[in-house]
mmCIF file of the N, C-alpha and C atoms, coordinates in Angstrom:
data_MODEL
# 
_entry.id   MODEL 
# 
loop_
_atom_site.group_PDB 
_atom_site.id 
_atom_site.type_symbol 
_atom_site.label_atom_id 
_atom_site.label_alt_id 
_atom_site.label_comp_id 
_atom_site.label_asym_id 
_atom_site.label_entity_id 
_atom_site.label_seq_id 
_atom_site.pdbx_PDB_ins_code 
_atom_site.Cartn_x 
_atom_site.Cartn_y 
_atom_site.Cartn_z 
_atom_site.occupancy 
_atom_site.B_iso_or_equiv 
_atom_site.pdbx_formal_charge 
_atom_site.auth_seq_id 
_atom_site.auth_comp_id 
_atom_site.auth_asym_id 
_atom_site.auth_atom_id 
_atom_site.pdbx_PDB_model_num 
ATOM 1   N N  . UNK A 1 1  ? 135.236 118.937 67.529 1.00 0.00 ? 1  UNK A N  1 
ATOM 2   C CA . UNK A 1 1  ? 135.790 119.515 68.726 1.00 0.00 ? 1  UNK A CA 1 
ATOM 3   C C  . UNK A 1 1  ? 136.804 118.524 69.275 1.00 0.00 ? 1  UNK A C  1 
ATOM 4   N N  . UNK A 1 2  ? 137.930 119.080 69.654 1.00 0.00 ? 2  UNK A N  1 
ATOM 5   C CA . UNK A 1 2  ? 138.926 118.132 70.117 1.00 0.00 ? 2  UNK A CA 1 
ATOM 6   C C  . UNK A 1 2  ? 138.923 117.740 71.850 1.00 0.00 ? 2  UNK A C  1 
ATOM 7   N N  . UNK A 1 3  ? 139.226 116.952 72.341 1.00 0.00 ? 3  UNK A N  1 
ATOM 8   C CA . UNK A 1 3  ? 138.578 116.606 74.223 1.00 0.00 ? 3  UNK A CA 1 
ATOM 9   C C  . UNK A 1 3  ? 140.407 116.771 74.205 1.00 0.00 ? 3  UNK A C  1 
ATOM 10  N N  . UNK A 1 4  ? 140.383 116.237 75.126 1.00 0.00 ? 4  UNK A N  1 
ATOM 11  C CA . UNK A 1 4  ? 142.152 116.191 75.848 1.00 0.00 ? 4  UNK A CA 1 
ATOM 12  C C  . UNK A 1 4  ? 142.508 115.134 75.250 1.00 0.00 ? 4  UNK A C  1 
ATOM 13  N N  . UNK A 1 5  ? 144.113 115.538 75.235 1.00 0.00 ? 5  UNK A N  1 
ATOM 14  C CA . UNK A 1 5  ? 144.630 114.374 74.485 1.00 0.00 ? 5  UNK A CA 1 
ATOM 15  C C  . UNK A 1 5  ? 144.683 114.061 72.667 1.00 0.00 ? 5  UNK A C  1 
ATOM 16  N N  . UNK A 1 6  ? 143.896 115.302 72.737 1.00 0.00 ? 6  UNK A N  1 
ATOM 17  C CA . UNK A 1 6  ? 143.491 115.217 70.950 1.00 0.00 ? 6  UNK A CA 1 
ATOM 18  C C  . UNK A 1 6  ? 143.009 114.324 70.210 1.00 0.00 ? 6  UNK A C  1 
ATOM 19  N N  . UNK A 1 7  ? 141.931 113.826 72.036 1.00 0.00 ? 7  UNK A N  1 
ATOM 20  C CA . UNK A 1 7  ? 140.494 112.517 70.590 1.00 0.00 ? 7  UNK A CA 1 
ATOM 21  C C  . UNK A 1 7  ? 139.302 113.667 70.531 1.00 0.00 ? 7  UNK A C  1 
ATOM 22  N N  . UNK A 1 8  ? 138.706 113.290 69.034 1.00 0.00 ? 8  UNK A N  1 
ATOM 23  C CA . UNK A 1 8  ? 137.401 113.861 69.191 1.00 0.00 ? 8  UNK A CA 1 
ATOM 24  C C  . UNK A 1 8  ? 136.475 114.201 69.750 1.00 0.00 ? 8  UNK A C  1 
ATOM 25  N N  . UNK A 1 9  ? 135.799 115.169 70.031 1.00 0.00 ? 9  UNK A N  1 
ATOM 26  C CA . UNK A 1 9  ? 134.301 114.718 70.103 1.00 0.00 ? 9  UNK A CA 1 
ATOM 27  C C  . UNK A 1 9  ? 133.353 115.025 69.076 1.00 0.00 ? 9  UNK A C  1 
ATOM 28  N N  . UNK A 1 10 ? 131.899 114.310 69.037 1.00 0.00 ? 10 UNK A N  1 
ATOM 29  C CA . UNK A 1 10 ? 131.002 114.765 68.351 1.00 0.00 ? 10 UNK A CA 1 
ATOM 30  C C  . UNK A 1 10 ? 130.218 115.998 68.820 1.00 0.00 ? 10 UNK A C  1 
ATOM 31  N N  . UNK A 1 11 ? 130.251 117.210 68.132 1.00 0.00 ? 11 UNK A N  1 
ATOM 32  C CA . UNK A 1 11 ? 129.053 118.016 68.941 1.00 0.00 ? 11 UNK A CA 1 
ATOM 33  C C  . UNK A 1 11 ? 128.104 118.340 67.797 1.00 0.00 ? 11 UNK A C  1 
ATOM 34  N N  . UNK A 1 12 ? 127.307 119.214 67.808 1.00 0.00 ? 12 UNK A N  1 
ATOM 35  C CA . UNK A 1 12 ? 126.131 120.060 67.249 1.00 0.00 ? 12 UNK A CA 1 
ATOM 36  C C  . UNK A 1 12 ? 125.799 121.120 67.971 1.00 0.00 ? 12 UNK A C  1 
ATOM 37  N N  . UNK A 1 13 ? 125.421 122.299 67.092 1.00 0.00 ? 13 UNK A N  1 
ATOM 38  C CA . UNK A 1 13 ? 124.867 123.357 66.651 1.00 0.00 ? 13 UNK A CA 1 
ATOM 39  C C  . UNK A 1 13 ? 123.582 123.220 68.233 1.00 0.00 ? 13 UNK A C  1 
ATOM 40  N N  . UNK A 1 14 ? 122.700 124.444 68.999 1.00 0.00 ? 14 UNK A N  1 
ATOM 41  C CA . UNK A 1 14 ? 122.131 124.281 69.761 1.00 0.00 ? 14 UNK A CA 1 
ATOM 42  C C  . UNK A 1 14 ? 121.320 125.539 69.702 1.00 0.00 ? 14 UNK A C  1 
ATOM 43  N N  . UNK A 1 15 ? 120.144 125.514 69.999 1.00 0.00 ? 15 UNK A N  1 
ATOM 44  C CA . UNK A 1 15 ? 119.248 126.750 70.057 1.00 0.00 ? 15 UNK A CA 1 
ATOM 45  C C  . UNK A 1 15 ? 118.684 126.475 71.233 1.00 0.00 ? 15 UNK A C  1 
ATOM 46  N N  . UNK A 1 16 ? 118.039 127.484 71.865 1.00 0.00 ? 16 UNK A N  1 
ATOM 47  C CA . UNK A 1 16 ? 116.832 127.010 72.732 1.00 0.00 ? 16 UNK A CA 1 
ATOM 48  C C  . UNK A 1 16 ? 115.198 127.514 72.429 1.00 0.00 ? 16 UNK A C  1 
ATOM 49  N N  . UNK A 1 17 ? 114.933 127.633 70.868 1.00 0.00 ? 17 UNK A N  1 
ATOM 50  C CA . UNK A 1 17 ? 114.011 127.331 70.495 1.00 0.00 ? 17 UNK A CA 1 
ATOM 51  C C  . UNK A 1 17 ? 113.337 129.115 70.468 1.00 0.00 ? 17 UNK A C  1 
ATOM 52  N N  . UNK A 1 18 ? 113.976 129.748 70.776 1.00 0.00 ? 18 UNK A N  1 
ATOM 53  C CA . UNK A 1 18 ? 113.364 131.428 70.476 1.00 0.00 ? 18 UNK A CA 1 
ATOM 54  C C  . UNK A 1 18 ? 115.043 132.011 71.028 1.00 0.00 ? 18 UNK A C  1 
ATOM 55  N N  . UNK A 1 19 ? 115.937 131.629 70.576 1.00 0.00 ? 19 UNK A N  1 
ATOM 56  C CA . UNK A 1 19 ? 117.083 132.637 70.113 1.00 0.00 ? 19 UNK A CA 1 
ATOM 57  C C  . UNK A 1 19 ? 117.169 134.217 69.707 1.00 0.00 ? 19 UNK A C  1 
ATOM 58  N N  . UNK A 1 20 ? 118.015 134.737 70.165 1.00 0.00 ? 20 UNK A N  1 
ATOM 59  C CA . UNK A 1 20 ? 117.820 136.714 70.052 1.00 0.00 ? 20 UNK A CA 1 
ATOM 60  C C  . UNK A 1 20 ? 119.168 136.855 69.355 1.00 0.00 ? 20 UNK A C  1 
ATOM 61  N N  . UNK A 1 21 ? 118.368 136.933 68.066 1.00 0.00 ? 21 UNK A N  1 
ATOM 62  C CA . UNK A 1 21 ? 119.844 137.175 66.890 1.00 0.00 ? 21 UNK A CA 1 
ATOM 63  C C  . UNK A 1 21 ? 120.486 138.548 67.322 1.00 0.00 ? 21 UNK A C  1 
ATOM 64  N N  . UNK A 1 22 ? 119.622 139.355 67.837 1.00 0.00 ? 22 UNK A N  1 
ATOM 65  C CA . UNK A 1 22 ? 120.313 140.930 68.353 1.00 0.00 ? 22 UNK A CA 1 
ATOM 66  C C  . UNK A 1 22 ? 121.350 140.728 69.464 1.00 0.00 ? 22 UNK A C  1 
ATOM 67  N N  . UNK A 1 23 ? 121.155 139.649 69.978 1.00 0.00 ? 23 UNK A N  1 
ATOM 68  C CA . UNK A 1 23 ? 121.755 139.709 71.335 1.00 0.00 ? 23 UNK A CA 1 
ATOM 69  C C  . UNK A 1 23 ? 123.244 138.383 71.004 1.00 0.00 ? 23 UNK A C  1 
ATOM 70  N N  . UNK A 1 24 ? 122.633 137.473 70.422 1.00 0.00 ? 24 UNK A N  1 
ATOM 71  C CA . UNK A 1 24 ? 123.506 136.171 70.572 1.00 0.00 ? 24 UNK A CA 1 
ATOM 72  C C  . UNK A 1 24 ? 122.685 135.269 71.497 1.00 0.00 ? 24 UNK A C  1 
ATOM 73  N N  . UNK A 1 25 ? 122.308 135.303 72.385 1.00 0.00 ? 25 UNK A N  1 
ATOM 74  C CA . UNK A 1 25 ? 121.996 134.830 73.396 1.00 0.00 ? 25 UNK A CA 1 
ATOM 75  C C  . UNK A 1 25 ? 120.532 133.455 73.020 1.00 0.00 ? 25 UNK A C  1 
ATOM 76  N N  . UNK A 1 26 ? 120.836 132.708 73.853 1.00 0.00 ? 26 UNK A N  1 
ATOM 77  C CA . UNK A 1 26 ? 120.222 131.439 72.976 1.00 0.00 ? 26 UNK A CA 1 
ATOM 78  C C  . UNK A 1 26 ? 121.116 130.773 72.242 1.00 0.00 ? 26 UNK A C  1 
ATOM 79  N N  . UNK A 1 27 ? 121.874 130.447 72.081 1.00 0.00 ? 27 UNK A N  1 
ATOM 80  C CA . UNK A 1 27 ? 122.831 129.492 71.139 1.00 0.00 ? 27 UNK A CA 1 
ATOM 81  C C  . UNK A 1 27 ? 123.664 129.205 72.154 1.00 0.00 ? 27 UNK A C  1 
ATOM 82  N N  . UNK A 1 28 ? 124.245 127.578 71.575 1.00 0.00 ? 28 UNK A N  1 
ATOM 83  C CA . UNK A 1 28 ? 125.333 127.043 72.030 1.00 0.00 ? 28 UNK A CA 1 
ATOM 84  C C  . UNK A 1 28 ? 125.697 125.803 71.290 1.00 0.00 ? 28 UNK A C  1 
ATOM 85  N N  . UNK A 1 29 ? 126.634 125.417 71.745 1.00 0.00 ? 29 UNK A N  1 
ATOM 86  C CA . UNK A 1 29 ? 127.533 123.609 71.397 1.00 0.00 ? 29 UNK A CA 1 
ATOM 87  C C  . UNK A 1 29 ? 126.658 122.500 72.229 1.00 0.00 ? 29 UNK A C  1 
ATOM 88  N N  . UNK A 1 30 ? 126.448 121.302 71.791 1.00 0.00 ? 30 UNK A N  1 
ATOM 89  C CA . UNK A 1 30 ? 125.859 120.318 72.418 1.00 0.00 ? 30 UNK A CA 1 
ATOM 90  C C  . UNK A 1 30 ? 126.759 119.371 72.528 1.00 0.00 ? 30 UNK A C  1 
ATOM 91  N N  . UNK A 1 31 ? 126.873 118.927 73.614 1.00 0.00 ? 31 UNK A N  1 
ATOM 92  C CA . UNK A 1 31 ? 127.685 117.546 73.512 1.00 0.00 ? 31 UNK A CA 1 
ATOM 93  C C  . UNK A 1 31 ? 127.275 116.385 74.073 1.00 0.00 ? 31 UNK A C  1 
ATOM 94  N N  . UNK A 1 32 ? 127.267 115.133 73.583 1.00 0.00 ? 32 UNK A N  1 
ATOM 95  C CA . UNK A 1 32 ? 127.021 113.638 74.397 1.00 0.00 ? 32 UNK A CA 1 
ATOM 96  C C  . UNK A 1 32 ? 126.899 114.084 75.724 1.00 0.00 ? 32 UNK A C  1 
ATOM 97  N N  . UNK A 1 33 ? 126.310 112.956 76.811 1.00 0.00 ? 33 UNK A N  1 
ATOM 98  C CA . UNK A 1 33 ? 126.628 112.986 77.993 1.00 0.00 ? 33 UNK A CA 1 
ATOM 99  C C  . UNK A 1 33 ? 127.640 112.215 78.517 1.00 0.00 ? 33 UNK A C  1 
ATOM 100 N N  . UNK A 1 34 ? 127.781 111.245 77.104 1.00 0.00 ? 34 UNK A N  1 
ATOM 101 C CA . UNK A 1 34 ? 129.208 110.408 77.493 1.00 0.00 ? 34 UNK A CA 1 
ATOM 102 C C  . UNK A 1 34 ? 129.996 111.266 77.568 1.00 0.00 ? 34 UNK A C  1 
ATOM 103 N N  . UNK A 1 35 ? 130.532 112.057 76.210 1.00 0.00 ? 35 UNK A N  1 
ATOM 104 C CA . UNK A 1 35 ? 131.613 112.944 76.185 1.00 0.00 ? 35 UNK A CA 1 
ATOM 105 C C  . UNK A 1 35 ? 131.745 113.665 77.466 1.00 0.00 ? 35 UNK A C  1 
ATOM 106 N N  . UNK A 1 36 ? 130.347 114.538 77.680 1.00 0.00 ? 36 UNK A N  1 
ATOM 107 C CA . UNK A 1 36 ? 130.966 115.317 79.505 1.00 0.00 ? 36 UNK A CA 1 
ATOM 108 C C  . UNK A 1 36 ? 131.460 114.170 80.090 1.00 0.00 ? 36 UNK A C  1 
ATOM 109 N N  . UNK A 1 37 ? 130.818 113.246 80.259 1.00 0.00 ? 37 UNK A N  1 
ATOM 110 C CA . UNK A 1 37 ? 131.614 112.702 81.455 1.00 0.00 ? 37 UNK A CA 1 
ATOM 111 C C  . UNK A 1 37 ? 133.028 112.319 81.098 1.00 0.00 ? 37 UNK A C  1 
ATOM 112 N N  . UNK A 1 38 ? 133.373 112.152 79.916 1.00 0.00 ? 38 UNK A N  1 
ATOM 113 C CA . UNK A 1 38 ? 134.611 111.374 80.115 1.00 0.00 ? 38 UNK A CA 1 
ATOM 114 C C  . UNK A 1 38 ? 135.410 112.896 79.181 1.00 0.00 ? 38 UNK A C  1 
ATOM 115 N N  . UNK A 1 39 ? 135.020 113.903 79.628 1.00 0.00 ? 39 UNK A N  1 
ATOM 116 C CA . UNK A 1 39 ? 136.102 114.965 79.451 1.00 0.00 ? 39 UNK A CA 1 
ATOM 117 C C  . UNK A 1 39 ? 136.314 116.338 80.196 1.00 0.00 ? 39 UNK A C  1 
ATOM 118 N N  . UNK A 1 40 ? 135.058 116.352 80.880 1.00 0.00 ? 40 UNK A N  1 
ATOM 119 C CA . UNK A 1 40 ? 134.805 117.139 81.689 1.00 0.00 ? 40 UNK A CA 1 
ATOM 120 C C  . UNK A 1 40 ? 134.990 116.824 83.207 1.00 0.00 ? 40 UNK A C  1 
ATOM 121 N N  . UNK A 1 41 ? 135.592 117.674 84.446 1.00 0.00 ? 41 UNK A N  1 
ATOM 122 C CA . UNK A 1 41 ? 135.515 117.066 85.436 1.00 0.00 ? 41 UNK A CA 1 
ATOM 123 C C  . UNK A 1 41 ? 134.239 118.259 85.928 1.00 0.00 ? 41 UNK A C  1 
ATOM 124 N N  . UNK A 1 42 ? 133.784 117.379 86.753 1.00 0.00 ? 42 UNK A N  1 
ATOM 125 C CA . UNK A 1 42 ? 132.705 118.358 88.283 1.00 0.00 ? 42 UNK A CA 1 
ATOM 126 C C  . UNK A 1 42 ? 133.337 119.477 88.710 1.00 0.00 ? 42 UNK A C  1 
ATOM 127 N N  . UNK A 1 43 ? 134.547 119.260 89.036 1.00 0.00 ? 43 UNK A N  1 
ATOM 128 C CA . UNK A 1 43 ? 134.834 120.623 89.879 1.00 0.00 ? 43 UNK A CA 1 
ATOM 129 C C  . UNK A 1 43 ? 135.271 121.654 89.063 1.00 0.00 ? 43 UNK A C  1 
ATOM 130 N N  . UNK A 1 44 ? 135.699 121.552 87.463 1.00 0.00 ? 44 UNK A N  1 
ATOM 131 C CA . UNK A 1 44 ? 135.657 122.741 86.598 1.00 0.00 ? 44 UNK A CA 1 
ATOM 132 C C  . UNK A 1 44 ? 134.285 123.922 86.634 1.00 0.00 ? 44 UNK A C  1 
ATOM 133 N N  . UNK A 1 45 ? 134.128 124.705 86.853 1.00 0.00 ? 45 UNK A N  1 
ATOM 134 C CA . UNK A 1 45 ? 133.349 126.261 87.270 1.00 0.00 ? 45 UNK A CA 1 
ATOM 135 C C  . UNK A 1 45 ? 133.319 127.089 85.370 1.00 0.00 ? 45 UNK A C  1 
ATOM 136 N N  . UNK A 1 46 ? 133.969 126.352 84.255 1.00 0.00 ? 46 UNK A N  1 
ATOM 137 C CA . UNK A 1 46 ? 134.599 126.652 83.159 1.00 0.00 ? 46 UNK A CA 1 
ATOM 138 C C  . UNK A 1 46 ? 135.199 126.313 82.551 1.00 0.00 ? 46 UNK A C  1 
ATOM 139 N N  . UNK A 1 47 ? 135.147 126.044 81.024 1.00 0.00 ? 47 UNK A N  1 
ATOM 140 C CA . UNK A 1 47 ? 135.510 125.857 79.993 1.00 0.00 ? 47 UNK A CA 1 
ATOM 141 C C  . UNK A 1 47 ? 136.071 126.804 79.255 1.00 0.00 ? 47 UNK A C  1 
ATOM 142 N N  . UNK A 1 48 ? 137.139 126.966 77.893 1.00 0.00 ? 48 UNK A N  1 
ATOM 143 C CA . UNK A 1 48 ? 137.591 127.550 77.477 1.00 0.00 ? 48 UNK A CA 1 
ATOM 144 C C  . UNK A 1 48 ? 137.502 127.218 76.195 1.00 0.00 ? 48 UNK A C  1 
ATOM 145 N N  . UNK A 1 49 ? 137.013 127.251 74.926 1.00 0.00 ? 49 UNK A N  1 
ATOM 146 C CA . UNK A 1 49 ? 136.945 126.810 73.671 1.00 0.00 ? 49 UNK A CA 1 
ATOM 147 C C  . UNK A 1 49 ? 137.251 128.292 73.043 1.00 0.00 ? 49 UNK A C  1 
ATOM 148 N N  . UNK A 1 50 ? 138.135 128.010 71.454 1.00 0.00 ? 50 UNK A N  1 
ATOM 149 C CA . UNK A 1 50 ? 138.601 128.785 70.767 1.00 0.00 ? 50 UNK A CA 1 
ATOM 150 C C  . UNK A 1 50 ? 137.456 128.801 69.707 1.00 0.00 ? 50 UNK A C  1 
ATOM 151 N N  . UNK A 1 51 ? 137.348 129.933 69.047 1.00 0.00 ? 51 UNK A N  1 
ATOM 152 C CA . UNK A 1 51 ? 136.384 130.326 67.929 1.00 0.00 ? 51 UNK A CA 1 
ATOM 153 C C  . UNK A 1 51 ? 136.797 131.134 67.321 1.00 0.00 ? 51 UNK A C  1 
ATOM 154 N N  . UNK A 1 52 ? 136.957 130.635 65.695 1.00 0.00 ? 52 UNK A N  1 
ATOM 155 C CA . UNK A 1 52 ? 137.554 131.656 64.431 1.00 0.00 ? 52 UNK A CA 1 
ATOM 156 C C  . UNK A 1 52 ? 136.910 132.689 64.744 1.00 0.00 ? 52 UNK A C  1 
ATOM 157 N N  . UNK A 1 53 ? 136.007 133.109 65.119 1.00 0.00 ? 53 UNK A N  1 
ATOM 158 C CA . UNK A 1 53 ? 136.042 134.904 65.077 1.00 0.00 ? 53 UNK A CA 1 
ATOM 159 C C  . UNK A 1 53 ? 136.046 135.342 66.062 1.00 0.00 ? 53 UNK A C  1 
ATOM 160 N N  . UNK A 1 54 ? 136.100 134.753 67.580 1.00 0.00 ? 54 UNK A N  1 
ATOM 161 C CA . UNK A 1 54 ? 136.232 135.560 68.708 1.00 0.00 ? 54 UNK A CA 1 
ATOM 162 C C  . UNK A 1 54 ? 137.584 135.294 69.235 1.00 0.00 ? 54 UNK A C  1 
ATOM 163 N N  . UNK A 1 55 ? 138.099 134.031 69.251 1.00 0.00 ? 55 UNK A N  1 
ATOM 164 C CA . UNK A 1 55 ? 139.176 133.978 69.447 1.00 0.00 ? 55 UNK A CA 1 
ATOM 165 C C  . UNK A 1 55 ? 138.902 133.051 70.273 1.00 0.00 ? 55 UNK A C  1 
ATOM 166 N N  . UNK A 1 56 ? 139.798 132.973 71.735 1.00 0.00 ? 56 UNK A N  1 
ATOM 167 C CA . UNK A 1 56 ? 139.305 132.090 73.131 1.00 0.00 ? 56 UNK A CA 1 
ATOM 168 C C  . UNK A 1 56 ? 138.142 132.817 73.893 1.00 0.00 ? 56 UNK A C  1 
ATOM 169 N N  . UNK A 1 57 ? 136.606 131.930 74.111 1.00 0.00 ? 57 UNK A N  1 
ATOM 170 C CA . UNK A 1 57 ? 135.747 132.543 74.879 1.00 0.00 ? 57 UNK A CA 1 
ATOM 171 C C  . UNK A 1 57 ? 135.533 131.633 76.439 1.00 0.00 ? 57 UNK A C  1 
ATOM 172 N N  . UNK A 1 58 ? 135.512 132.191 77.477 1.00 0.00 ? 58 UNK A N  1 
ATOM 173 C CA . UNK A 1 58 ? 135.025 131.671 78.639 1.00 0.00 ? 58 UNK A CA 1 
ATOM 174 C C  . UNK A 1 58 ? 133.842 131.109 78.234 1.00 0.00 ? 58 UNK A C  1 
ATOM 175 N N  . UNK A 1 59 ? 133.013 129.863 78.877 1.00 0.00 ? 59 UNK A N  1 
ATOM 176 C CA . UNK A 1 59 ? 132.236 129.117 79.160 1.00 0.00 ? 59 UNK A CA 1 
ATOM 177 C C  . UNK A 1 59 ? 132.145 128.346 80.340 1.00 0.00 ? 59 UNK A C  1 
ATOM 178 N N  . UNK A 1 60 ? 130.980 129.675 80.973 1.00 0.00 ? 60 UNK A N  1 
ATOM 179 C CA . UNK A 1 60 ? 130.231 128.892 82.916 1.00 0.00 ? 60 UNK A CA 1 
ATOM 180 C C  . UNK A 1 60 ? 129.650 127.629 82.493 1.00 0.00 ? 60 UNK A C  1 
ATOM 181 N N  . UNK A 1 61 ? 130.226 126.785 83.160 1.00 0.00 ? 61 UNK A N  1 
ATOM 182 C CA . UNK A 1 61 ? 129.332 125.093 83.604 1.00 0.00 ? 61 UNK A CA 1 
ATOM 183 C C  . UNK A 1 61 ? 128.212 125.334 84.937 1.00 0.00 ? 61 UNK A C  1 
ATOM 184 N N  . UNK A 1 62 ? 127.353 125.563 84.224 1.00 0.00 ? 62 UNK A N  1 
ATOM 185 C CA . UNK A 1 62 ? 126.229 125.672 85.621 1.00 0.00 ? 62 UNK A CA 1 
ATOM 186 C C  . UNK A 1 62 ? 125.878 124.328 85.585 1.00 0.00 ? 62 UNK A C  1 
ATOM 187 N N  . UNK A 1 63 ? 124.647 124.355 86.987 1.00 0.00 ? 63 UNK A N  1 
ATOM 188 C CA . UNK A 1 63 ? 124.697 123.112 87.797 1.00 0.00 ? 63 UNK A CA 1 
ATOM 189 C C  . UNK A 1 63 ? 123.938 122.013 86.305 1.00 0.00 ? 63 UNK A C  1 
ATOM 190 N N  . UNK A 1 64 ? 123.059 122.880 85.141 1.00 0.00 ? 64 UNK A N  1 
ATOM 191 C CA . UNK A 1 64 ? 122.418 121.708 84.823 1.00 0.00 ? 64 UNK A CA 1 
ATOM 192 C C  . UNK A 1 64 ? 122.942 121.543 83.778 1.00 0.00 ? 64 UNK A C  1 
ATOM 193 N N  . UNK A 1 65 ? 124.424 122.034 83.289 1.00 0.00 ? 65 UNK A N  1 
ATOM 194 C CA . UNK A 1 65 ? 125.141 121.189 82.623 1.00 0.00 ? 65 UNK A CA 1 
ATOM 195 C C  . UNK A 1 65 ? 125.726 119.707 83.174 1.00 0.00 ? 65 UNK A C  1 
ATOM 196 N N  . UNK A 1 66 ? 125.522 119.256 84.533 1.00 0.00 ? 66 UNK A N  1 
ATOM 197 C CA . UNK A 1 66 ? 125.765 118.215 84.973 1.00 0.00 ? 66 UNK A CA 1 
ATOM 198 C C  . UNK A 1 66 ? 124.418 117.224 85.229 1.00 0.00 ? 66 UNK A C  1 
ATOM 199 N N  . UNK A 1 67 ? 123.426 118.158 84.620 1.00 0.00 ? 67 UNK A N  1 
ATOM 200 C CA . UNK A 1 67 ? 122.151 116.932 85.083 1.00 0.00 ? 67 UNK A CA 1 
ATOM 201 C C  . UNK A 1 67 ? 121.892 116.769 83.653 1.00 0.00 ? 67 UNK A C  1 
ATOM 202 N N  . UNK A 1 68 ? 121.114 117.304 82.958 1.00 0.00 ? 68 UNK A N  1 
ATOM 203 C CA . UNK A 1 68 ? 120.289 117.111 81.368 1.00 0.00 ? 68 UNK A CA 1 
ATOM 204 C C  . UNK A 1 68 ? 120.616 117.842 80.389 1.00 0.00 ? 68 UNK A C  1 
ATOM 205 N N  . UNK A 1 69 ? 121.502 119.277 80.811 1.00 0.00 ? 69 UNK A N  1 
ATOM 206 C CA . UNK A 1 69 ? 121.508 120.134 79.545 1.00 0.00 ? 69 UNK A CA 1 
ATOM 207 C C  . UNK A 1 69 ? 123.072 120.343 79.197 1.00 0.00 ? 69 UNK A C  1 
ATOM 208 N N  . UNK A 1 70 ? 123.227 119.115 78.499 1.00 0.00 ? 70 UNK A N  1 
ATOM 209 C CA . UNK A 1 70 ? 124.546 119.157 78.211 1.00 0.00 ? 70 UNK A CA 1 
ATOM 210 C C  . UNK A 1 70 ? 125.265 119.989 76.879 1.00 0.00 ? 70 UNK A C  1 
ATOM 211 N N  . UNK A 1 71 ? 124.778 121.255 77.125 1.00 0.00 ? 71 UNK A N  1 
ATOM 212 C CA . UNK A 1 71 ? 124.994 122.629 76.132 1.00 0.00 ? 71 UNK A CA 1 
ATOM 213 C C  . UNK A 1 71 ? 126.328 123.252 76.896 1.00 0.00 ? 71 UNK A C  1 
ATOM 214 N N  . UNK A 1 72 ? 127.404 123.929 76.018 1.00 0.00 ? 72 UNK A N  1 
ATOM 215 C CA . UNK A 1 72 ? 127.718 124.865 76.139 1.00 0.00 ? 72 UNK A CA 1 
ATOM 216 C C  . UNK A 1 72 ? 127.364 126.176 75.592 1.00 0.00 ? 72 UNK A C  1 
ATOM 217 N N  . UNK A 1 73 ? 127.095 126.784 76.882 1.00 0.00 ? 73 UNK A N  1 
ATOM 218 C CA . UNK A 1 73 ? 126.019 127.877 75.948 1.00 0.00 ? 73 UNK A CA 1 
ATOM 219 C C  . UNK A 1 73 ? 126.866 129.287 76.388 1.00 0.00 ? 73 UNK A C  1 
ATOM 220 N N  . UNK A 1 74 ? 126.251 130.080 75.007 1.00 0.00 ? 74 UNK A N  1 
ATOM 221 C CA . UNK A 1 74 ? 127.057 131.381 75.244 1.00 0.00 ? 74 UNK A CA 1 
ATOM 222 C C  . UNK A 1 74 ? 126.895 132.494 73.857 1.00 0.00 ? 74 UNK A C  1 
ATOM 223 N N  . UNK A 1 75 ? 126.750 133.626 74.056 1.00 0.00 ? 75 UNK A N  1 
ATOM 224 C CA . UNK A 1 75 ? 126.295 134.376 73.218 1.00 0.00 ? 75 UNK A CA 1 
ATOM 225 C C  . UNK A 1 75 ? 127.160 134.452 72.473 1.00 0.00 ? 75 UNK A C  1 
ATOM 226 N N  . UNK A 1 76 ? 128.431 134.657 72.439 1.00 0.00 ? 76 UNK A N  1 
ATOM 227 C CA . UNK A 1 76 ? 129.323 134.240 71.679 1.00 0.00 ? 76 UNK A CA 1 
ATOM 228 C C  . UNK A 1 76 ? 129.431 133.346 70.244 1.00 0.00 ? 76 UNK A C  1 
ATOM 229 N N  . UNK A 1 77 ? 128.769 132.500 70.547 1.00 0.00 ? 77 UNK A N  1 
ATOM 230 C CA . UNK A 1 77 ? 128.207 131.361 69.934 1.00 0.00 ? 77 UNK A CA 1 
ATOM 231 C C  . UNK A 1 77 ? 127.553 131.837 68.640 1.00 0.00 ? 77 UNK A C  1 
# 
């Protein structure tokens, strides 16, 4: 995954452990907590990441992507 500026980041693959293949829902991107911090700001409400088969998908930053669950999550996914 590319951050701003076009340095890397590391991510991984994310479940939350009973995923709904019918739905999508349950999956997402994981990232460091370094990486949020040093690519993400607080007052973003959203993310925007591109995906070979959907194209560009919205991604909500809820509150506990800023405490422990540093997932982007989204059925999409």
């Amino acid at each position: 995954m590319e951050g701003k500026g076009g340095e890397d980041m590391m991510v991984s693959g994310w479940n939350n452990g009973s995923p709904n293949n019918r739905t999508g829902a349950g999956y997402g991107i994981r990232l460091s907590k370094k990486d949020r911090d040093r690519y993400f700001r607080r007052e973003w409400v959203f993310v925007e990441i591109e995906l070979e088969s959907d194209g560009v998908v919205r991604i909500n930053l809820s509150n506990s992507f800023w405490r422990n669950c540093t997932e982007l999550r989204s059925s999409k996914i």
